[in-house]
C-alpha positions in Angstrom: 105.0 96.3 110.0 104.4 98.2 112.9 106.1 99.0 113.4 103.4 102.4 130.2 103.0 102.9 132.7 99.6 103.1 133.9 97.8 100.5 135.6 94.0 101.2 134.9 91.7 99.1 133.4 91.6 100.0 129.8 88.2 99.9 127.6 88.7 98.6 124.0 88.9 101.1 121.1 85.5 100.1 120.1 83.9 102.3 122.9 84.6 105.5 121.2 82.6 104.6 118.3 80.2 106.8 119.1 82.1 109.7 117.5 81.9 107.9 113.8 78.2 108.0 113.4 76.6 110.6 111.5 73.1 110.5 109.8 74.5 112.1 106.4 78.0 113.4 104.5 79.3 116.7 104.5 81.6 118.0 101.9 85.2 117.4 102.5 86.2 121.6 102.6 88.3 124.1 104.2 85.7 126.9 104.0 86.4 130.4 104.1 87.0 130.9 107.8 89.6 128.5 107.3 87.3 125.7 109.1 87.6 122.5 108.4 84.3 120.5 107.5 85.0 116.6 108.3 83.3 113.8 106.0 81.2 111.9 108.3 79.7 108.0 107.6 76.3 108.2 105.5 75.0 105.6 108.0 76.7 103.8 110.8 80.4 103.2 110.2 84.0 104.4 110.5 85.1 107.4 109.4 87.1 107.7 106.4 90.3 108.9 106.3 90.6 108.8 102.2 87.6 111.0 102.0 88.7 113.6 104.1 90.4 117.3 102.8 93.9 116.3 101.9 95.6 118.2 104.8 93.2 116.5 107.2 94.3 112.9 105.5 97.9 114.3 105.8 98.0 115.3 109.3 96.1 111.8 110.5 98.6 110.1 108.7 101.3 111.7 110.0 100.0 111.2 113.6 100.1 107.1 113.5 103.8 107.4 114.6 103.0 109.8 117.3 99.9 107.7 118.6 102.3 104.4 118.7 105.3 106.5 120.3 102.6 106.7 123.1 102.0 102.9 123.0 105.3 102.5 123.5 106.7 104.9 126.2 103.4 105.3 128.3 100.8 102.3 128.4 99.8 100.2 125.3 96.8 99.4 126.4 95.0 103.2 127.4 91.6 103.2 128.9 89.4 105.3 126.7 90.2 109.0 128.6 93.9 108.4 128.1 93.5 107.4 124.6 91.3 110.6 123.8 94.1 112.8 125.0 97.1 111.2 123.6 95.3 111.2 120.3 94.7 114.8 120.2 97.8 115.9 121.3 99.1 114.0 118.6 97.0 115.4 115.8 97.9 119.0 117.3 101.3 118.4 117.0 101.6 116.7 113.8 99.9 119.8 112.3 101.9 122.2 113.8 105.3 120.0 112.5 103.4 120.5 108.6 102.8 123.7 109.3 98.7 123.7 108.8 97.9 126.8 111.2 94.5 126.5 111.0 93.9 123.1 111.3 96.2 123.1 114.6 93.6 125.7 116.0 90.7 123.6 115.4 92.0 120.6 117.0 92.9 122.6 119.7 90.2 124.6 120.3 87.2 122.5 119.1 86.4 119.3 120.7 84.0 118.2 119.3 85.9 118.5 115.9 88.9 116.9 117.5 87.2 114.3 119.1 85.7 113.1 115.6 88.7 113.6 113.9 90.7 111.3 116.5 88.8 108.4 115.4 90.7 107.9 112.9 94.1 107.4 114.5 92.2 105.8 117.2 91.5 102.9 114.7 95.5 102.7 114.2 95.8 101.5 117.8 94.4 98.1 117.1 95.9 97.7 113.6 99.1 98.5 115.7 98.8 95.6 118.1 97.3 93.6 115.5 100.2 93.4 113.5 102.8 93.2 116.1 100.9 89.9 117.0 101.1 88.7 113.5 104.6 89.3 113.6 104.9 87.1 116.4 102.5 84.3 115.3 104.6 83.8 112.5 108.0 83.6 114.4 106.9 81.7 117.2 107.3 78.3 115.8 110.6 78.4 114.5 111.7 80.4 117.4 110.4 78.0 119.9 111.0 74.7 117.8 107.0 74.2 118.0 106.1 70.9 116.1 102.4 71.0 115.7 100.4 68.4 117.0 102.7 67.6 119.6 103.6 71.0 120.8 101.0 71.2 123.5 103.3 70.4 126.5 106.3 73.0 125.2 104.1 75.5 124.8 102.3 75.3 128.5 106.1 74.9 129.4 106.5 78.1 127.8 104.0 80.2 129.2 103.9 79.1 132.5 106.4 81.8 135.0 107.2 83.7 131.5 109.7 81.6 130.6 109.5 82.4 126.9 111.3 85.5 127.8 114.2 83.8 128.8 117.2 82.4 126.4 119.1 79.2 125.8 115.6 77.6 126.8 115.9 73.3 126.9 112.4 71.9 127.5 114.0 68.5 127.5 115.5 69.6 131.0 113.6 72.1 131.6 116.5 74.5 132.0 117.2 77.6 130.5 119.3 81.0 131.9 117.2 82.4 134.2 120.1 85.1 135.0 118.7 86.6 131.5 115.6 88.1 131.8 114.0 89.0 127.9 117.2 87.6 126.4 115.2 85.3 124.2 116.2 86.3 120.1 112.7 86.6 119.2 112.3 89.5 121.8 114.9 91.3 119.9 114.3 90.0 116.9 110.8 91.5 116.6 111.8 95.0 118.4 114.2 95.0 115.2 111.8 94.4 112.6 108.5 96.6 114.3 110.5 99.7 115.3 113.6 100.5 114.2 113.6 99.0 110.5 114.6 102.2 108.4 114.7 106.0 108.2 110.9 106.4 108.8 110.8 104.3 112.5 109.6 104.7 115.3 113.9 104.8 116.5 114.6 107.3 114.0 111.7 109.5 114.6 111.7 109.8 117.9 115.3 108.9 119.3 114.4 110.7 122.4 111.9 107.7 123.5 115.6 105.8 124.8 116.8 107.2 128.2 118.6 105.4 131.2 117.4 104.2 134.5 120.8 104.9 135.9 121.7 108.2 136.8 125.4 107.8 136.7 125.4 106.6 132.8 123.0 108.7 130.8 124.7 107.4 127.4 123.8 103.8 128.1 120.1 104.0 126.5 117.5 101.4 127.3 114.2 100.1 125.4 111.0 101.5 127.3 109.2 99.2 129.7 105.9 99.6 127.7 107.8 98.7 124.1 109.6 95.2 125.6 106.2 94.5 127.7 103.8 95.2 124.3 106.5 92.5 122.6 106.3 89.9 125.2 102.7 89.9 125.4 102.1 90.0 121.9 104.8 87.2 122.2 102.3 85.2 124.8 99.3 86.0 122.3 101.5 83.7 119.5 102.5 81.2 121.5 98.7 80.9 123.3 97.6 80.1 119.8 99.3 76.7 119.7 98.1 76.0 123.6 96.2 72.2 122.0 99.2 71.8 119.8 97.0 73.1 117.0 97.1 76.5 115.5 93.7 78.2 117.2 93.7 81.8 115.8 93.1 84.5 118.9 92.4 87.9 119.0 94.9 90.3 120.1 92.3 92.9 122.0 93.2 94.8 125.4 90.4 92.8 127.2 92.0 89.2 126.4 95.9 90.6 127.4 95.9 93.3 129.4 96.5 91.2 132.5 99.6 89.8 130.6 101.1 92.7 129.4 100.3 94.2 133.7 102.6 91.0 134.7 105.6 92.0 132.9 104.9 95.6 133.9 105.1 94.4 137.3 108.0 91.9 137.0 110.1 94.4 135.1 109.3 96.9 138.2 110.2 94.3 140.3 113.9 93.7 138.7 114.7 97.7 138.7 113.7 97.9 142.2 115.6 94.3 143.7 118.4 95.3 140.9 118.6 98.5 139.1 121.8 97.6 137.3 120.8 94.9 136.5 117.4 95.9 134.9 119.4 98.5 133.5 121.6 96.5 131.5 118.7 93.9 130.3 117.2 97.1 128.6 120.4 98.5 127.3 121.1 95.4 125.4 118.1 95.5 124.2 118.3 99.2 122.7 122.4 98.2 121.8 120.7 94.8 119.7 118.0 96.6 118.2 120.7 99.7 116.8 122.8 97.2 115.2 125.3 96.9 118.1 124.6 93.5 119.0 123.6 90.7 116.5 120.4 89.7 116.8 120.4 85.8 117.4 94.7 92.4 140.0 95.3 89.6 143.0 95.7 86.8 140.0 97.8 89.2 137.6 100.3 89.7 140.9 99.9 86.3 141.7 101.4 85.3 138.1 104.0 87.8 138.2 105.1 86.4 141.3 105.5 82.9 140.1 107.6 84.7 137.7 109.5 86.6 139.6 110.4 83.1 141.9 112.1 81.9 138.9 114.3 85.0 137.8 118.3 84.3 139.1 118.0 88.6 139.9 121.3 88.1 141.6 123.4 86.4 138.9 122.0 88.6 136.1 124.5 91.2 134.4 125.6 94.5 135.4 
């Protein structure tokens, strides 16, 4: 399980295919010049990670983490450019941290070589989201108390002014604590489970992702913005899947939810400038429940967040 904040319009993964296709294979070698040869698609395809040299398979593997820290601290949805770089950088640095000189050089100073080579960590990036979603689509009824067949109107409920995001919810009443901004449990549930489940995490391998907002308490660690707002939306993605009240599988792609995922960019903003304290102690609950601390129990995109944003009590929420 898988185991922010720029606001340009992504392009899918599927644009940088371009860099897979080669007319023929070449043999998977570190030649004598200490140059790596990659093994590129007989025909039209993906490039393979198995059939590359193993230090080339070991560094791309070892640069997933490094790719998703990016997802998770910067945007998790990168337009193609920003994608490119992160990737690269990544590679680079995961072959410095193994210690494979040369291959660091090449990525570095080919690229072309590193450009081909991304693609393979490039494909992580939708795997990433993909399971994340899966995650979700497989809470979201129990979490929600979804009955299918009749859950239509919850679910509308739901998603309407993000009030999935909020706990105690009572669709009965249509109530819930509006003071609590990404208090539901399945927020923190799924941060849990995707990034800090074990020694090998995205938590325990890079600790320093967690900073404070608050300048006066630099020990009281928050969640990034891009992590909660990748949840939430992959969140929205589950629950849009029971929209008829029938289970209606949906694809988790930048093009379909980018404009959700900008909304809670832009309603988080919103609550750290109306209320940094309060923002800030949303987000350090979060990073407190997810360490163990705490028991887990465009004009339209700004329109929506504003609807939100008229529901959130910002004045009643914790400091």
């Amino acid at each position: 399980m898988p185991k922010s904040t720029s606001m340009s319009a992504p392009k899918e993964e599927e644009d940088d295919m371009d860099s897979l296709i080669a007319p023929g294979a070449a043999a998977s070698t570190c030649t004598g010049s200490n140059k790596y040869v990659l093994v590129l698609p007989e025909k039209n395809g993906t490039l393979s990670l198995l059939a590359q040299h193993p230090d080339v398979q070991d560094v791309s593997r070892h640069s997933f983490l490094r790719v998703e820290r990016e997802l998770l601290t910067v945007h998790a949805f990168p337009d193609t450019l920003v994608r490119r770089r992160f990737v690269c950088e990544a590679l680079a640095a995961s072959a410095k941290e193994l210690g494979h000189e040369g291959l660091e050089a090449q990525i570095v100073e080919s690229e072309s070589f590193a450009r081909t080579l991304g693609a393979i960590p490039s494909q992580r990036i939708s795997t990433f989201r993909s399971e994340l979603k899966e995650l979700s689509q497989n809470a979201t009824v129990a979490y929600y108390g979804l009955t299918p067949g009749v859950c239509a109107p919850k679910v509308e409920w739901l998603l309407g002014e993000l009030i999935y995001i909020y706990p105690n919810l009572d669709f009965e009443r249509t109530n819930g604590s509006w003071e609590k901004p990404y208090g539901h449990p399945l927020i923190l549930c799924m941060i849990q489970q995707a990034f800090f489940n074990g020694d090998g995490s995205h938590a325990a391998r890079f600790p320093d992702m967690f900073k404070s907002t608050l300048i006066g308490r630099p020990d009281e660690l928050e969640l990034p913005m891009a992590m909660v707002a990748l949840v939430c939306t992959a969140i929205h993605a589950g629950l849009l899947q029971w929209r008829t009240g029938k289970h209606t599988k949906i694809e988790f792609t930048g093009n379909a939810f980018i404009d959700k995922y900008r909304e809670h960019i832009t309603f988080m903003h919103h609550t750290q400038d109306k209320n940094p304290r309060g923002y800030h102690a949303t987000m350090h609950k979060l990073y407190k429940g997810a360490i163990g601390s705490i028991n887990a129990s465009s004009a339209p995109d700004n329109m929506q967040a504003t609807s939100a944003i008229s529901r959130l009590a910002i004045d009643q929420m914790e400091v």
